[in-house]
PAKOL-399189 format. One line per 2 residues: for each residue y, x, z of N, C-alpha, C. Coordinates in pm, 1 decimal. Atoms other than C-alpha are relative to their C-alpha. Layout:
REM residues N
Y/X/Z/Y/X/Z/Y/X/Z ~ ... .
***
This chain:
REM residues 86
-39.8/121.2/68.1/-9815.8/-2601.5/-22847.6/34.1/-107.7/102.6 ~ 4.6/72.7/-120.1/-9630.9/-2856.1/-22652.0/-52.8/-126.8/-46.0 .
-4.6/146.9/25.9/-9719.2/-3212.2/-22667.3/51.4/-123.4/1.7 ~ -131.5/79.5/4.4/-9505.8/-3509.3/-22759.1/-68.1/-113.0/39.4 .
-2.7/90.7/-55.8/-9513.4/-3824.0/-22593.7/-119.5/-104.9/-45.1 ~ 72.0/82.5/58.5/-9715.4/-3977.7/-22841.8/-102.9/50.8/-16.7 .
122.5/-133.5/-1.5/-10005.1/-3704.2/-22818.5/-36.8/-35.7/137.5 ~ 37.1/-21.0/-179.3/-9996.1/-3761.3/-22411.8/-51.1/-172.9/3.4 .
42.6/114.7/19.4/-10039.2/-4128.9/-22509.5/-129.3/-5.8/-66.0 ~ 94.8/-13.3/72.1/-10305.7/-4095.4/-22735.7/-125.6/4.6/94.7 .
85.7/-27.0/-111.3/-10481.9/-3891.9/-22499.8/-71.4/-37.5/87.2 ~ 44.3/57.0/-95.1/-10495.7/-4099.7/-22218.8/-71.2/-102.7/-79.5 .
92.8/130.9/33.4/-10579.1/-4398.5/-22440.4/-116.0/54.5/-50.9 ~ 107.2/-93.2/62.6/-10871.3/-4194.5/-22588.2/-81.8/42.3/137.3 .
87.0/-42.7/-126.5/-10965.8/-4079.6/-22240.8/-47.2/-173.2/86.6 ~ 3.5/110.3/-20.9/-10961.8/-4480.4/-22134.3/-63.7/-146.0/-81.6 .
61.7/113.9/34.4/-11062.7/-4658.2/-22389.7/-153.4/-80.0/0.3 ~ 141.6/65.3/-58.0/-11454.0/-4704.6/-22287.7/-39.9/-39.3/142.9 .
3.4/-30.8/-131.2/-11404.7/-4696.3/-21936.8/15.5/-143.6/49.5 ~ 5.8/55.4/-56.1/-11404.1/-5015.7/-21729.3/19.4/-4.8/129.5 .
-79.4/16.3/-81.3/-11121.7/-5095.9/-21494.5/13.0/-107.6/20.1 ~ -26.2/134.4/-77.7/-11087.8/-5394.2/-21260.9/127.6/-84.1/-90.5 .
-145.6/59.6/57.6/-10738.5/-5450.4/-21345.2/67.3/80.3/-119.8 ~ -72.3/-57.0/143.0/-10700.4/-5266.1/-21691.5/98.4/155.7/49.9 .
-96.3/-91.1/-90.0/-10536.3/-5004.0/-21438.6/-80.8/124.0/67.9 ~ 82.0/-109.2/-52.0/-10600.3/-4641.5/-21357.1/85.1/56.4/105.5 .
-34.9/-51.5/-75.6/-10507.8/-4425.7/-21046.3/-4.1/109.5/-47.1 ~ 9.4/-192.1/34.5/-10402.9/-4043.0/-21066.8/-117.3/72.9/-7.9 .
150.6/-51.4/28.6/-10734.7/-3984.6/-20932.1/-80.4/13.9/-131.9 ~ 101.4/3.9/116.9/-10909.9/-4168.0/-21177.8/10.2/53.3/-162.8 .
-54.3/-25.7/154.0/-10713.6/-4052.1/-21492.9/-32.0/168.3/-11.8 ~ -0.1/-122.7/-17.4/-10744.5/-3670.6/-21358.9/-206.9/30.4/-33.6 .
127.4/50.0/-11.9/-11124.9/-3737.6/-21370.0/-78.4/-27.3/-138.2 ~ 20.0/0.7/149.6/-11111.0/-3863.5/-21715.5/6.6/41.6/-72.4 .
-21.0/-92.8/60.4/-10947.8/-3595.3/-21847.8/-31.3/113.7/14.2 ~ 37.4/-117.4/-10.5/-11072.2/-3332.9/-21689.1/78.6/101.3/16.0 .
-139.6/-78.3/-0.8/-10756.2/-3221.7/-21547.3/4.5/-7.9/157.2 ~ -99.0/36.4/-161.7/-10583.7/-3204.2/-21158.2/94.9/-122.0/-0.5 .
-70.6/149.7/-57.2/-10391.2/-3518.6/-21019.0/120.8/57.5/-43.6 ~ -156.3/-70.2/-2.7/-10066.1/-3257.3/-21038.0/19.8/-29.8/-199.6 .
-14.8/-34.9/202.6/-10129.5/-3216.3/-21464.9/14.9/-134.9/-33.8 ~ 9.2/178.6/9.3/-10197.8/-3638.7/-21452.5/159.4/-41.1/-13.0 .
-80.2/73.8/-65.4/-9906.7/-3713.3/-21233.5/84.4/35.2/-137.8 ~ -83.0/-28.6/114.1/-9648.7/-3469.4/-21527.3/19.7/-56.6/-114.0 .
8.5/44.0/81.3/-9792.7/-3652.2/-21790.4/48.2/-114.0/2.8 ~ -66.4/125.6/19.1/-9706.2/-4014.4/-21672.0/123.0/38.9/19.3 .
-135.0/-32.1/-6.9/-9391.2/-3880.8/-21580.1/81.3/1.2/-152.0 ~ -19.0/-5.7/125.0/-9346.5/-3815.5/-21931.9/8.8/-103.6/-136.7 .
35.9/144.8/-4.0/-9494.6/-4120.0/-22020.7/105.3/-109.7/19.9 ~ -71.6/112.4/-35.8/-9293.6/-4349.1/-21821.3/142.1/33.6/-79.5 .
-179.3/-29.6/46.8/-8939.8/-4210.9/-22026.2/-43.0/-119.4/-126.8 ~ 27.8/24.6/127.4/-9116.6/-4388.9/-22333.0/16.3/-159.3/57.3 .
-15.2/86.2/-58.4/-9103.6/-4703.9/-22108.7/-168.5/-88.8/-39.0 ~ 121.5/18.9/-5.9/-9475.4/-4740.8/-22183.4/-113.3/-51.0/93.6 .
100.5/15.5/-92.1/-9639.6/-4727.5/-21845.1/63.7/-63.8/75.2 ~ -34.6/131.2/-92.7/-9623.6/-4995.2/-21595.9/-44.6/62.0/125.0 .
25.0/-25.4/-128.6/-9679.4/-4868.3/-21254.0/-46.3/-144.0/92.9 ~ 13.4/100.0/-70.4/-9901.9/-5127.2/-21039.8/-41.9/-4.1/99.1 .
92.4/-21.2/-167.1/-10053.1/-5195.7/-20702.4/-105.8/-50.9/-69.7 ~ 103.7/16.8/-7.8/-10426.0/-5201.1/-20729.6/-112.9/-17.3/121.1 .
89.4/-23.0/-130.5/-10702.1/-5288.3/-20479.2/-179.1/140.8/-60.9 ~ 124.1/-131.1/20.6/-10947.1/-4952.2/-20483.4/-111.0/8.7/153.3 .
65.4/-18.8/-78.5/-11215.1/-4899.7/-20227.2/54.7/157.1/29.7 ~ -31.5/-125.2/-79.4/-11144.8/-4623.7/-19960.7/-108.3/106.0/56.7 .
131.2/-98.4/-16.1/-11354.3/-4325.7/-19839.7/-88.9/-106.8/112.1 ~ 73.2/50.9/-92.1/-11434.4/-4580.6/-19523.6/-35.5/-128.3/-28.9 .
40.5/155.7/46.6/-11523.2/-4853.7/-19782.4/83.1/-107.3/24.1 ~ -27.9/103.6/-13.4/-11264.5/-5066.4/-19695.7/50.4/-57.3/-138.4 .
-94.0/-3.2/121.9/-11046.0/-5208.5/-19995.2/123.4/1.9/59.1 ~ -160.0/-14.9/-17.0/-10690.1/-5152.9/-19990.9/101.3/48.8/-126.6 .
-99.7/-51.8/95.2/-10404.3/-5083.8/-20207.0/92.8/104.6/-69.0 ~ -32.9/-121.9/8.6/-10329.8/-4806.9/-20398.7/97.5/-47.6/-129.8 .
-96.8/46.5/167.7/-10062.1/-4780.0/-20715.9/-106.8/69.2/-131.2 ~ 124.1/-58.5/162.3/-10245.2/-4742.2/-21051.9/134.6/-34.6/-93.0 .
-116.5/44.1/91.6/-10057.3/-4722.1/-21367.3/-106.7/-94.5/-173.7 ~ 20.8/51.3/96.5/-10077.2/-4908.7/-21698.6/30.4/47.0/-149.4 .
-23.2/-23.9/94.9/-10049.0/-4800.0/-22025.6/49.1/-144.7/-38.3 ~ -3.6/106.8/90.0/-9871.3/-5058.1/-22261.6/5.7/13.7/-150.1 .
15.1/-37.8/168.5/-9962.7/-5084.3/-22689.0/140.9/-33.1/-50.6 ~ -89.1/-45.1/50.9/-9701.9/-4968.5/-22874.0/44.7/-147.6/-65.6 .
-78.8/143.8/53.4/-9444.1/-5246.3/-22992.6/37.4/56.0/-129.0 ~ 4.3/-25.2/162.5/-9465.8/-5308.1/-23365.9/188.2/-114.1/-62.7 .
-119.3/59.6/76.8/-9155.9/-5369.5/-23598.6/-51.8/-166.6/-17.5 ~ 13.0/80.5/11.7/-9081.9/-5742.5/-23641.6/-15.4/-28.4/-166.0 .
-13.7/-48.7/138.9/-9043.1/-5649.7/-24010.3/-151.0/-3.4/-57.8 ~ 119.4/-40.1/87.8/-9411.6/-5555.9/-24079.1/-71.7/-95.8/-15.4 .
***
């Protein structure tokens, strides 16, 4: 069964929504982690993701293995835009 855009969305928001992020923003790492997946299965999914124009790609400051902080890219999910109609 494949999964449609809005299933890979779900997902992540479901895998994110209790979790507590600095900047509302996750890294490959951390999303691979959440799901219980590889960084490679992560990365496909935002890929997939970003066509929907959903995810925001950002710089984040993350701590490094030698403790320093520094800047890594994290991405963003954004909530679905509702008809002006409803």
């Amino acid at each position: 069964m494949k999964m449609t855009e809005a299933d890979l969305i779900a997902e992540l928001q479901a895998a994110i929504e209790n979790v507590e992020a600095p900047d509302d923003a996750f890294t490959t790492g951390e999303l691979a982690d959440l799901l219980g997946v590889g960084e490679a299965a992560v990365r496909k999914r935002l890929k997939r993701i970003s066509k929907t124009g959903r995810l925001v790609p950002v710089r984040i400051m993350r701590e490094s293995l030698t403790g320093n902080l520094r800047k890594v890219w994290g991405y963003r999910i954004l909530p679905e835009k509702q008809d002006a109609q409803e």
